[in-house]
N, C-alpha and C positions, 0 to 999 in steps of 0.2 A: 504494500500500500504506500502512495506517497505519499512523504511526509513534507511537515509544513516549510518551505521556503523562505518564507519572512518568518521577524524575532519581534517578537509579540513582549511589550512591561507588561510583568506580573505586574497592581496593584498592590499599595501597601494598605495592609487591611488593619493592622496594629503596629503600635511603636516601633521605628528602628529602621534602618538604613539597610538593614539585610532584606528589608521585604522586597525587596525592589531586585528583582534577578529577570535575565531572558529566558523566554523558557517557550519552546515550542507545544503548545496545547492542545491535547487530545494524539497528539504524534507518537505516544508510547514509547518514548526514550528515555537513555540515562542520564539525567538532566537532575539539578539540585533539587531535592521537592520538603514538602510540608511534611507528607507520610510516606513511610517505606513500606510496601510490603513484601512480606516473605510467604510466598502461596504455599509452598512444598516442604515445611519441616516435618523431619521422619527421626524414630528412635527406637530402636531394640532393644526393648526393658528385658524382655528374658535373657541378651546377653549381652548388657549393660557394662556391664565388667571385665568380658573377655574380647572384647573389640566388636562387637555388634554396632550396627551403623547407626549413625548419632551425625546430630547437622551443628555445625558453628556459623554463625549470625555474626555481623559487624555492623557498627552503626561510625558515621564518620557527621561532625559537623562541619564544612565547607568556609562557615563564617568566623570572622574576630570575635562576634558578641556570646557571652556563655548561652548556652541554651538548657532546656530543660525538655527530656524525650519520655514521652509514655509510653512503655512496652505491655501491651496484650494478647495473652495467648489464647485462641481460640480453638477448642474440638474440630471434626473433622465434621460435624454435622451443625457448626455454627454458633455453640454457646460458648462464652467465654465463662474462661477458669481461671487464670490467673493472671495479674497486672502489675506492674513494678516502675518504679523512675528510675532516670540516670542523669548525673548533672553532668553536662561536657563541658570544658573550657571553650575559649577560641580557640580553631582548626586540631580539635582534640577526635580520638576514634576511640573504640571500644571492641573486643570482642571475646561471646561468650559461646559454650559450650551447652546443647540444649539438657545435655546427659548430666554437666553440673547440677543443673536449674531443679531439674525433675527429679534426679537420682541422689545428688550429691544434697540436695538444696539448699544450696550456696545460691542466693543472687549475688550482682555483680556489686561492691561496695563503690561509690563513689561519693567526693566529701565538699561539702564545704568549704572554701579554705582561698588563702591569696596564692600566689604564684610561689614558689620556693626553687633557690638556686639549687642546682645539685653539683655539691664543693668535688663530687669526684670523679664529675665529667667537664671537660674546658671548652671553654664557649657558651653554657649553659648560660642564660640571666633569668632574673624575675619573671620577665614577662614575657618568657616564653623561647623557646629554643631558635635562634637564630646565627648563623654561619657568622662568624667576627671579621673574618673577607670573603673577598671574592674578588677572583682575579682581572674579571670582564669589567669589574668596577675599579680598576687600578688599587687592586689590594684594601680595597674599604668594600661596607656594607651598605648596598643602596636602601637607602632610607627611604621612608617615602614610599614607597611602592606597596605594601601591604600594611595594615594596620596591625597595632600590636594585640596580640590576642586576651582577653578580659580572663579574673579567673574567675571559678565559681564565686566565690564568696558576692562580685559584682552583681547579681544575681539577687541580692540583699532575703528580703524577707518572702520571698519568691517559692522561695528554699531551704531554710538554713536549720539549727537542729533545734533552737529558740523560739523560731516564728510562731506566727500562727497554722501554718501548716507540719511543723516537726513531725507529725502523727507518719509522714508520709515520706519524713527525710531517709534517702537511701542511706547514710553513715549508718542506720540500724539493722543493715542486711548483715551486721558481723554477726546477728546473731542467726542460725540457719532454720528454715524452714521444719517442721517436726514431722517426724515421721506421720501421725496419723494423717496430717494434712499433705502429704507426698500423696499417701495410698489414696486418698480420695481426691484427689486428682486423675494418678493413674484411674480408678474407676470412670470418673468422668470422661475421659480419653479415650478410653476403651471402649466407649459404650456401644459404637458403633461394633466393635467387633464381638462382643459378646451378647449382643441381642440374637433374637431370630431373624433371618435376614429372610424378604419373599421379594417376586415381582408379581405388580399387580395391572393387567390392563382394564381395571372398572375404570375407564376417563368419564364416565357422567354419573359415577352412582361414590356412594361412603365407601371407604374400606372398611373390607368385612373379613370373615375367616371365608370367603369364597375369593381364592387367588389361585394363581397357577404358577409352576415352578418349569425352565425350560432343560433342556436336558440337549448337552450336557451341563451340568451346573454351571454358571456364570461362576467368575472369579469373586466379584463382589458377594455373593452368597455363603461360599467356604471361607471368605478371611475370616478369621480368628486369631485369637491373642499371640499365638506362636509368628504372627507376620508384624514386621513390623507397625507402630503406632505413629500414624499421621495425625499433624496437627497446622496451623499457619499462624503468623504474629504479624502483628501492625504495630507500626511506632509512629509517633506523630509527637510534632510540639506544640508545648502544651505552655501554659502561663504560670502555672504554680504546680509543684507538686501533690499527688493529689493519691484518690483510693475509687477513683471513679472507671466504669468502664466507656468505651464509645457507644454502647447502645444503650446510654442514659440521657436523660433531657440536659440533666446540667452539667455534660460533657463538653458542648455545645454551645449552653447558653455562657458559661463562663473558662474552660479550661483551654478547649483548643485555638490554636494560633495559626498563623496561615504565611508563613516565611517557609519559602523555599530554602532549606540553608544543607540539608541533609541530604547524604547518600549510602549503599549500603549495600554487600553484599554474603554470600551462604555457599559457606562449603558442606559437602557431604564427602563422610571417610567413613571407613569400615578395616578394619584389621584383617579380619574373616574372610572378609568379602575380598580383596583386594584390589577397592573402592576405593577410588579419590575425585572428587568434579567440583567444579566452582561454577556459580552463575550469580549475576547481579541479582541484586533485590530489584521489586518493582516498584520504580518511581513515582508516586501519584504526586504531581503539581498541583498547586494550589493557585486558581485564576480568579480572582473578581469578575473576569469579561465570561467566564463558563457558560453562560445564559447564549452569549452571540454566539457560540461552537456549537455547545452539546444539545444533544433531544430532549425537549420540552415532554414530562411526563406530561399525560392530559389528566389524569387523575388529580395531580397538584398545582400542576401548574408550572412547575420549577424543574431548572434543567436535571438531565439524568448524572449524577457524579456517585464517586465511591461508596459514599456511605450515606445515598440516597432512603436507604430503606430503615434508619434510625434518625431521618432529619426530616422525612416530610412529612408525616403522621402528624408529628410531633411540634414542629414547627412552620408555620406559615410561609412565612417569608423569610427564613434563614438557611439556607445550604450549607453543605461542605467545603463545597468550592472546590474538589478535590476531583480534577478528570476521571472518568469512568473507565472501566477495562473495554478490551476489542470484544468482537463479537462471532470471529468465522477464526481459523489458526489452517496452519499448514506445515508440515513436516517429512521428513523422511524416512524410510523404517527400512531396519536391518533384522535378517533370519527369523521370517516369519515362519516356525513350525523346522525351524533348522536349528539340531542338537548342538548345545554347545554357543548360540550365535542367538542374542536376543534386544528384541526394544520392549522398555517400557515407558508406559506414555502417563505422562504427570498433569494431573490437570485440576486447577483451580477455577469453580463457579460460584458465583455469590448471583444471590437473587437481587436486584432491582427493590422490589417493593415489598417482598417480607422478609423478618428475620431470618427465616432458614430457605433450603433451596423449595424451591416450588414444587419440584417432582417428587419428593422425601414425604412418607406419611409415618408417622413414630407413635408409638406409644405416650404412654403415662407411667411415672412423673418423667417429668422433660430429661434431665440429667442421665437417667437410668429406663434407655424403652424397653418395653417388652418386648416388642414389635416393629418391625422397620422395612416397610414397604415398599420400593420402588419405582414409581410408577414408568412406564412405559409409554406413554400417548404424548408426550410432547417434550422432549428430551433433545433430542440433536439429530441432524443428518450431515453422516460420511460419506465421503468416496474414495475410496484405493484404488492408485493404478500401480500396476507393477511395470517391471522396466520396457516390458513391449506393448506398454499403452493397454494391455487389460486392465476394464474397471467393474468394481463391483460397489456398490450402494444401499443405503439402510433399508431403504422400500422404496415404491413407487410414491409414497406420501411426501411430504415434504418434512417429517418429521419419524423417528421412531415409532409405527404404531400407530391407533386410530385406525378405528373398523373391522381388529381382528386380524385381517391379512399382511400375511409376512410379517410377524408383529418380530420384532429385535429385541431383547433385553437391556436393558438401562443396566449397563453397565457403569454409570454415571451419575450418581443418584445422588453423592454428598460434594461438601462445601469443596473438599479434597481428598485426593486420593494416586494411586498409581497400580495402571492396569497393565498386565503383557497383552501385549499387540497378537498376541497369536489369540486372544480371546477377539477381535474383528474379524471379520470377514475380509483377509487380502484374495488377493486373486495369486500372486505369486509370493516368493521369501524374502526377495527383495522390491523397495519401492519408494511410492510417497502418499502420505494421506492429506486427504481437507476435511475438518470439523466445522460444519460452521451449526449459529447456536440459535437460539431465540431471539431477537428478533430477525435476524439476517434470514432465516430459512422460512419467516413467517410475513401475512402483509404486511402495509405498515402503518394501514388503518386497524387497532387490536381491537378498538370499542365495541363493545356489545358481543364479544366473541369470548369461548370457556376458556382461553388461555391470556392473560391478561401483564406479565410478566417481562423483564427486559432482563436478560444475563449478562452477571460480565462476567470475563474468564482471563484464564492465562495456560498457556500450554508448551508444554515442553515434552523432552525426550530423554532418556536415560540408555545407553548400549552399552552393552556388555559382550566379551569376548573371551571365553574358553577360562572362563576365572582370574582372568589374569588382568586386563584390560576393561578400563568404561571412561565417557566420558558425556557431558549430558550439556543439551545445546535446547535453547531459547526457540519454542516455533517461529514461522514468520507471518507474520498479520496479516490477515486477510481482508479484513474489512471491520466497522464498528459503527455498529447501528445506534448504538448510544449517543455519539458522536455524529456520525452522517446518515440520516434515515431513510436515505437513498440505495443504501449499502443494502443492499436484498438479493437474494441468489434471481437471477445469476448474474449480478451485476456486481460481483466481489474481485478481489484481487486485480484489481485494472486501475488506472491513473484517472480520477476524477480531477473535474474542475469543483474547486469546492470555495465558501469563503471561510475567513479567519474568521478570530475576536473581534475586528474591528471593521468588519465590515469588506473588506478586499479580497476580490473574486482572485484565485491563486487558479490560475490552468498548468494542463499538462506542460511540461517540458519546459516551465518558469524557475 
């Protein structure tokens, strides 16, 4: 998809000189943003200890001013569990281990404090690490060019272990998380994997015990605890330190900030596995101009962004502001159904307009289902060619399902997850697939129609190689119907003319 040509001001929305960054909107790049997210963290609590695979997160702030990052970690089926600060200086990073967090329960300590030299490295100053020459500069330090970085303490009552907010100051993570409060966690985590898993094609009627199971069993049916436990986190900055999650009112009405200042990226390793891959986090920009981009929900009135589905209910006239995910992906796949040679395909969907995915039907109490249904009827449609251009497709519908025929199994049913590729339907072992999602596969008048919902996603890919080899690559975007509502099969993956934030028709090959 092409991305935006012109460099679009972020607006500053609160105090500070960092709000003010360039930042190409709704382009889905690595670009300084407000929120990071991380779609795809994964952890082997069974074998936590002997190198089972476990994800490390890095948070970096880009700007001189200190910041303050709210980290949330949410289940695979969308509720959040657990939430923590981090105070950064200027142009400070962080990174943590997810296996510490959940196994060890160590969060990550960060303090209050001024700048402090360190007497037993040379060069070091107060305010922050800077070269004492440079050579290009005829042996001095060009001054003047970056500003000196703030430390937390600057930050004053924002944060500190005093304030009014101390309750929430990180200096207290030295003390560690308790065991009973780990396990129930892990439960909550879990939940998806130790409920009863079914799919269900009733699209017009309640889930009931009247469901059908396809054969051979979907992968999503047999995971249980012995597979690893997926999870994803969001970090956003925030104004104060705080004990609140994003899907509260006064997350919104008071906490979060909208300075593009942060970036961030997620390794996955495995000892076992002899697993190593890196890939950025996903950058959600924060734009004031969102409204002249993205798709106007008709339901609110307000354009479609990240965390649309905890702000319009709730809020009238207040957004996110935070660009929304793409809507179709496209990738390559290795040894489909070849021993030894395999892709897994990683994928994060967040609903639009309700808290959990739209096709997900759970049990009771929420945390712990009984029950967890998949539905089938309005899920996704794929196509796989292999390398001589044979393709195969989810149905003739335009979606998973609907009317019974050739119905596909939603293999796809939570916020995230990671499926082998040999559970699609390729045509050959080798190839490339396209996902594309709701609304892209759907009209884009939805009013008055039984599916009512706008996805966003992110997709990727994991290979692996005879145990010894892997390494996991970023789909490439296809379209995003969030963002351009034009974007509708089959009118994806091609160079539109489209306008900006501010109104400027951007054509092809500009």
């Amino acid at each position: 998809m092409k991305r935006f040509v012109t460099l679009a001001l972020v607006g500053a929305l609160v105090l500070g000189a960092s709000s003010f960054v360039y930042a190409n909107v709704c382009a889905f790049d690595v670009a300084p943003a407000a929120t990071i997210l991380f779609p795809f963290v994964t952890l082997d609590y069974d074998n936590a200890l002997t190198g089972g695979v476990t994800t490390t997160f890095s948070i970096t702030n880009v700007s001189a001013e200190a910041q303050i990052v709210h980290v949330t970690l949410w289940s695979d089926f969308s509720s959040a569990v657990l939430d923590f600060n981090i105070l950064l200086t200027g142009y400070d990073v962080i990174a943590m281990n997810i296996k510490d967090i959940l196994v060890g329960g160590q969060l990550p300590i960060t303090l209050w404090e001024a700048h402090s030299a360190d007497p037993e490295v040379e060069g070091v100053f107060p305010n922050g690490p800077v070269s004492p020459t440079n050579q290009i500069g005829n042996g001095s330090w060009l001054t003047g060019l970056m500003d000196d970085p703030q430390p937390t303490n600057a930050l004053g009552d924002r944060c500190s272990p005093t304030g009014p907010n101390g309750g929430s100051y990180p200096g207290l993570y030295v003390t560690k998380i308790p065991a009973s409060y780990l396990s129930l966690f892990k439960d909550y985590l879990q939940a998806s994997q130790t409920a009863d898993k079914w799919h269900s094609d009733l699209c017009e009627q309640d889930y009931s015990d009247d469901f059908y199971e396809l054969e051979p069993t979907p992968y999503w049916v047999v995971r249980d605890t012995t597979y690893p436990t997926n999870m994803y986190i969001t970090v956003d900055v925030v104004t104060n330190c705080n004990k609140q999650f994003p899907d509260q009112l006064s997350y919104w009405q008071g906490e979060a900030r909208y300075d593009n200042v942060l970036m961030g990226d997620v390794l996955y390793t495995s000892d076992a596995d002899n697993l190593s891959e890196a890939l950025n986090g996903v950058h959600l920009e924060a734009s004031m101009y969102l409204g002249n981009v993205a798709t106007t929900d008709p339901s609110s009135g307000q354009p479609i962004s990240f965390y649309h589905r905890y702000t319009a209910d709730v809020l009238d006239t207040v957004s996110d502001y935070r660009e929304p995910l793409p809507t179709a992906w496209a990738f390559r796949y290795l040894g489909a159904g070849v021993p030894s040679i395999g892709t897994d395909v990683r994928v994060f969907k967040g609903s639009t307009d309700y808290y959990w995915t739209y096709d997900l039907e759970r049990g009771d109490p929420l945390f712990q289902p009984d029950d967890l249904y998949a539905s089938n009827c309005h899920a996704y449609t794929y196509y796989a060619w292999d390398e001589d251009e044979i393709v195969t497709t989810t149905t003739t519908l335009p979606w998973s399902g609907g009317g019974g025929e050739d119905v596909i199994p939603n293999l796809i049913p939570l916020e995230t997850q990671s499926i082998p590729v040999d559970q699609f339907d390729t045509p050959g072992a080798f190839g490339w697939m396209l996902f594309v999602w709701p609304a892209s596969n759907y009209p884009a008048d939805l009013a008055g129609t039984e599916f009512d919902d706008y996805y966003q996603t992110w997709m990727s890919v994991r290979y692996q190689a005879y145990d010894k080899w892997s390494a996991a690559l970023d789909g490439a975007v296809m379209a995003n119907f969030n963002c351009f509502s034009d974007q509708i099969l089959p009118n994806i993956g091609v160079n539109y003319q489209y306008v900006d934030e501010f109104g400027y028709v951007i054509s092809p090959g500009n």
